[in-house]
C-alpha positions as CSV (number, residue, x, y, z in Angstrom):
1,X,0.0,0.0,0.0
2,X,1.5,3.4,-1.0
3,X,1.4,6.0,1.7
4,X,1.9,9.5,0.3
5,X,1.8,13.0,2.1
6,X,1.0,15.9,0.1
7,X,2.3,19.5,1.3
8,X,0.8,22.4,0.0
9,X,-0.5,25.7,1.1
10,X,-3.0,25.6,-1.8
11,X,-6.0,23.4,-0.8
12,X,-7.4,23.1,-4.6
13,X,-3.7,22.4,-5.8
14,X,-3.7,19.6,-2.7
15,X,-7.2,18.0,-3.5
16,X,-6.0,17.8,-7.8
17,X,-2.8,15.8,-6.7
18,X,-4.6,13.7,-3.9
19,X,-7.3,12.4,-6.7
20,X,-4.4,12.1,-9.7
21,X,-2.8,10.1,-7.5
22,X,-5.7,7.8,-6.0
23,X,-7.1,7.3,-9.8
24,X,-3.5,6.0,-10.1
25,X,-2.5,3.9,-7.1
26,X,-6.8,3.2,-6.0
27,X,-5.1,1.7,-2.6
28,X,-2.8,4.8,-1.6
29,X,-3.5,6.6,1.3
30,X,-2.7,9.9,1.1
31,X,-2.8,12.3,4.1
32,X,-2.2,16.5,3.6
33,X,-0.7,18.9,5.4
34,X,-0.5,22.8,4.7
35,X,2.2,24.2,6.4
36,X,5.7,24.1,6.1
37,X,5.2,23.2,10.0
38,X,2.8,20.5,9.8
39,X,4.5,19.3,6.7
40,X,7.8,18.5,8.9
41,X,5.4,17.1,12.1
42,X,3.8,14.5,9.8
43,X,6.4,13.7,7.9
44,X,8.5,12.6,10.8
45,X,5.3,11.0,12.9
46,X,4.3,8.4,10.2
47,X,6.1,6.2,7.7
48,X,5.8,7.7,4.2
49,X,6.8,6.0,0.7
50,X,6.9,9.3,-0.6
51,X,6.7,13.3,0.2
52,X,5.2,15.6,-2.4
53,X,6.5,18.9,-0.8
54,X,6.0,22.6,-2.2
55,X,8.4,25.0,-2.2
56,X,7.2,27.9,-0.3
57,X,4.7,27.7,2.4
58,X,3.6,31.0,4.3
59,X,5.6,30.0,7.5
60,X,8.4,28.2,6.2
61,X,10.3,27.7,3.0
62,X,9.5,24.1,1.5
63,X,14.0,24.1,1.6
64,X,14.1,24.8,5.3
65,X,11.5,21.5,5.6
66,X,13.7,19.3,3.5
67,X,16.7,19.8,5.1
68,X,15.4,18.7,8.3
69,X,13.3,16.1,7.1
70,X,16.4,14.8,5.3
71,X,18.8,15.7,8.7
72,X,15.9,12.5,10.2
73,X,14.6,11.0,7.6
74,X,17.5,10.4,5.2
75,X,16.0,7.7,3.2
76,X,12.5,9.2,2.4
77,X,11.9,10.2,-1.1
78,X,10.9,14.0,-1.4
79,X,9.5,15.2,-4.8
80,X,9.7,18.8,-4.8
81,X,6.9,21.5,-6.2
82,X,7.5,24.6,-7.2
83,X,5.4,27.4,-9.4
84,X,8.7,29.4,-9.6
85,X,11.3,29.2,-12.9
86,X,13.4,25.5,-13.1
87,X,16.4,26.9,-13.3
88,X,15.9,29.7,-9.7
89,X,15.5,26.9,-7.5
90,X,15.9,22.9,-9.3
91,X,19.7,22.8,-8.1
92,X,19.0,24.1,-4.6
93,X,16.2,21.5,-3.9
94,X,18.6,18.5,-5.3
95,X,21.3,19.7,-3.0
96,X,19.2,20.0,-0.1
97,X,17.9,16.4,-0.9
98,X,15.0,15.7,-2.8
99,X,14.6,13.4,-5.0
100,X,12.7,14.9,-7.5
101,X,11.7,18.4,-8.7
102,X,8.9,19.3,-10.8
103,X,7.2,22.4,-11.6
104,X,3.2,22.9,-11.2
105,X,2.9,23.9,-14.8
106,X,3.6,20.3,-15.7
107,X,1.3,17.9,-17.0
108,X,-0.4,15.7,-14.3
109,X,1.6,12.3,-15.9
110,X,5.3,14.2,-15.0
111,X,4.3,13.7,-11.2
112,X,3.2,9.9,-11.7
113,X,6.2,9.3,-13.5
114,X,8.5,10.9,-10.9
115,X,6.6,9.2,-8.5
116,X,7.8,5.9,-10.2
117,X,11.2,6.8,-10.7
118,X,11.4,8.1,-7.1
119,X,10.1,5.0,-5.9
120,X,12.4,2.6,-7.6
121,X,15.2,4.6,-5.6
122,X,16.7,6.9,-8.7
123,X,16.2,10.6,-8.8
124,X,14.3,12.6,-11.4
125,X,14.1,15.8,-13.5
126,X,11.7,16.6,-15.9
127,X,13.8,17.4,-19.4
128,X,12.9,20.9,-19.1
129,X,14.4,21.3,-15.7
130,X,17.4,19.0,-17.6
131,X,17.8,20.9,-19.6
132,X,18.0,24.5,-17.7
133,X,20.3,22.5,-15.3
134,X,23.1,21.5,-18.5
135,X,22.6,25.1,-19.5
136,X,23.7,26.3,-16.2
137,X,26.6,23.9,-15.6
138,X,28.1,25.2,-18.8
139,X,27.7,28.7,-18.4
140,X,31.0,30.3,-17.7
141,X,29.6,32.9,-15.3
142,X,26.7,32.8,-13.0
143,X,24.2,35.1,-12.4
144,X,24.7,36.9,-9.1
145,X,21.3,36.1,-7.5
146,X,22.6,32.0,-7.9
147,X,25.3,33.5,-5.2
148,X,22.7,34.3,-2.4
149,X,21.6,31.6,0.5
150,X,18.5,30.0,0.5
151,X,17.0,32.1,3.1
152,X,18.2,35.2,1.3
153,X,16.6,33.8,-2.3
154,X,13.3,33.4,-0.4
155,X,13.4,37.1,1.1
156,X,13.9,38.4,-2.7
157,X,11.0,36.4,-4.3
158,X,8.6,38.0,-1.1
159,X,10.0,41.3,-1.8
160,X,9.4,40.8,-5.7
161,X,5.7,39.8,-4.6
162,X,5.2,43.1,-2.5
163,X,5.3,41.6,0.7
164,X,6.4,44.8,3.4
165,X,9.1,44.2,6.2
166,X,6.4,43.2,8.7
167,X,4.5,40.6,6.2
168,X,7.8,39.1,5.5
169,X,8.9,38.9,8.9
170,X,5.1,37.7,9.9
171,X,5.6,34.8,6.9
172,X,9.0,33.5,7.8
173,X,8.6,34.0,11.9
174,X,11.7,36.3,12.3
175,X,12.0,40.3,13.1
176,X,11.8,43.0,10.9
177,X,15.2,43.9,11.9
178,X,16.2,40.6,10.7
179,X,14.4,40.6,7.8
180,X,16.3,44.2,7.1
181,X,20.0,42.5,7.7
182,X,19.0,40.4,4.9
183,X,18.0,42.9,2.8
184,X,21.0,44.8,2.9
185,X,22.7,41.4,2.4
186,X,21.0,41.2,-1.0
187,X,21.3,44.4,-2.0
188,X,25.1,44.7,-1.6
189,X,25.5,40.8,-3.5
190,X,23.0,41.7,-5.9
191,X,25.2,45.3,-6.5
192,X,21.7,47.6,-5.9
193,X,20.3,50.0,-4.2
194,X,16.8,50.1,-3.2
195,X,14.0,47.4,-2.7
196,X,12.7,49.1,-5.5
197,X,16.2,47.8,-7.4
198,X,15.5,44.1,-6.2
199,X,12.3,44.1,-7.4
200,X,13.1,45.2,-10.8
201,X,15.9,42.8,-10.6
202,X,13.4,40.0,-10.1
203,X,10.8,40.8,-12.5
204,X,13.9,41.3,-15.4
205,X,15.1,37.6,-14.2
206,X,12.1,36.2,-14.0
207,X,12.1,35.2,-10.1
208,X,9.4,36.8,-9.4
209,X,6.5,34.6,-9.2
């Protein structure tokens, strides 16, 4: 019996993958969770065959929760969701651990195949996200917002959105003042200005979602 948990803040987005994948597998049991928090709780509390995990979450980054998961769980396959660009976050997520990454613009048969692959213990791509990742390795230079930490990426793509110091503090449970530090960290990596600069800078790199 396959035992999947689904992690997504978006509770339509959650129901559409639940019943893709229980017209699939009609014995799965699939539980949800919509938090980055609950994601990790559950996710450590059961035994999963696999983890369908988003990306961002309104309390935690979707990275943060892999990481840990993987720190306990080091065997669990993660596939990895994310509505942003492949190329902004695919080789973050496969360092951190997961074991697939897949974008939500894909069709519905990409997730059952990675599910497959995932399953039989191999990692998996879609051939776009291949394809942006054998673009990258060849480039001779790299773009300076591939140079910023996770955390840091994460506080650009809420900034980009027009989330305020207070919302983005309130969203990833840390101070404004915090939240500020890493602005100015971004700002002086990213060779700008302004948050008015990083925004541009997102929208002209497509980061912004």
């Amino acid at each position: 019996m396959l035992r999947i948990l689904i992690a997504d803040d978006h509770p339509i987005f959650r129901e559409g993958i639940k019943r893709l994948i229980q017209d699939e597998y009609k014995s799965a049991v699939v539980d949800e969770a919509e938090s980055g928090q609950e994601a990790l709780a559950k996710a450590l509390a059961s035994h999963w065959d696999i983890v369908v995990l988003d990306i961002h979450f309104t309390d935690d980054s979707g990275l943060e929760v892999l990481k840990k998961v993987r720190a306990l769980r080091k065997t669990l396959p993660v596939i990895m969701l994310s509505a942003s660009p492949e190329e902004h976050y695919a080789v973050r997520a496969l360092k951190a651990g997961a074991d697939a990454y897949l974008t939500k613009t894909l069709a519905p048969s990409q997730l059952i195949k990675a599910i497959e692959i995932v399953r039989s213990g191999e990692k998996y791509v879609c051939p776009v996200t291949a394809r942006h990742l054998i673009t990258d390795a060849n480039r001779e230079t790299t773009s300076s917002h591939q140079l910023l930490s996770d955390r840091e990426m994460e506080v650009l793509c809420l900034f980009s959105s027009g989330k305020s110091l207070k919302e983005i503090g309130s969203i990833l449970t840390i101070s404004e003042k915090t939240v500020s530090t890493y602005r100015s960290r971004i700002l002086t990596k990213l060779h700008l200005r302004t948050t008015m600069d990083l925004v541009k800078y997102a929208i002209d790199h497509k980061i912004a979602e």
